[in-house]
C-alpha positions in Angstrom: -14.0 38.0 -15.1 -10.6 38.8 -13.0 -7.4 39.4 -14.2 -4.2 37.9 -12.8 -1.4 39.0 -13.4 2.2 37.5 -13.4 3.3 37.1 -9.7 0.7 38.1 -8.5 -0.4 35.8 -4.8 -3.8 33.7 -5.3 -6.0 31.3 -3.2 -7.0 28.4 -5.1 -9.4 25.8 -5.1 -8.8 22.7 -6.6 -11.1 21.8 -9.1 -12.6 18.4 -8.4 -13.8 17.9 -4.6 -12.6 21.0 -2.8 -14.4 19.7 0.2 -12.1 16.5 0.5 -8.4 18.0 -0.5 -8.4 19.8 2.4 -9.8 23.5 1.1 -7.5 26.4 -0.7 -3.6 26.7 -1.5 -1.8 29.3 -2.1 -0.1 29.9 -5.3 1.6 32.6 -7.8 0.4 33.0 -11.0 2.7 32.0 -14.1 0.9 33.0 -17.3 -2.5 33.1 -19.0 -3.2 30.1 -20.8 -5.5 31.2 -24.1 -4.8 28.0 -26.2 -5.0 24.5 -25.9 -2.3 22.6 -24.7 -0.6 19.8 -23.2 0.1 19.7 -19.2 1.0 16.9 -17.4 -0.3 14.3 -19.4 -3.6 16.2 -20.4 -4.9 18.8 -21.9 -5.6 22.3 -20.6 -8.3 23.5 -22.7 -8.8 27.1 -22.6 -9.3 29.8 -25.2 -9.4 33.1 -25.6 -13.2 33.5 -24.3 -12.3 30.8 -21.6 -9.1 31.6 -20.7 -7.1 29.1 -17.8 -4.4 30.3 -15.7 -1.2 28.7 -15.0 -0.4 29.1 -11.5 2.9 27.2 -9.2 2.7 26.6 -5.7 4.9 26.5 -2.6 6.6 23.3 -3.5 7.0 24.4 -7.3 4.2 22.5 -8.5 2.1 23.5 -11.5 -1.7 23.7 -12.0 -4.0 25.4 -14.1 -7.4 26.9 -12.7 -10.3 28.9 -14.3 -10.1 32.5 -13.1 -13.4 31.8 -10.6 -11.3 29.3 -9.1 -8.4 32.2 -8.1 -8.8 34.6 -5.3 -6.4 37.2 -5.1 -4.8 38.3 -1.6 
């Protein structure tokens, strides 16, 4: 498994039909998400053996993506 790091510039894809969003965005990694928690208005559930990462976009969005999802560049 990758590891982002804070900062750190990554291509994502989002997670349900890639194909008809219009492909990757870029985005800057916030934190590693190892627990479950709340994020706008559901719940991110990762874990220490299925870890999520946080990232924010362009426009200051948030998101959170499994690490096969990220591509750094």
């Amino acid at each position: 498994m990758q590891e982002n790091r804070h900062g750190e510039a990554v291509e994502s894809v989002p997670h349900a039909r890639p194909k008809a969003s219009g492909g990757t965005t870029t985005d800057r990694v916030l934190h590693k998400q190892t627990s479950v928690t709340p994020m706008k208005g559901h719940q991110i559930r990762a874990s220490r053996e299925e870890p999520q990462y946080i990232v924010t976009s362009d426009n200051g969005g948030k998101a959170s993506y499994e690490p096969s999802a990220l591509t750094k560049i």
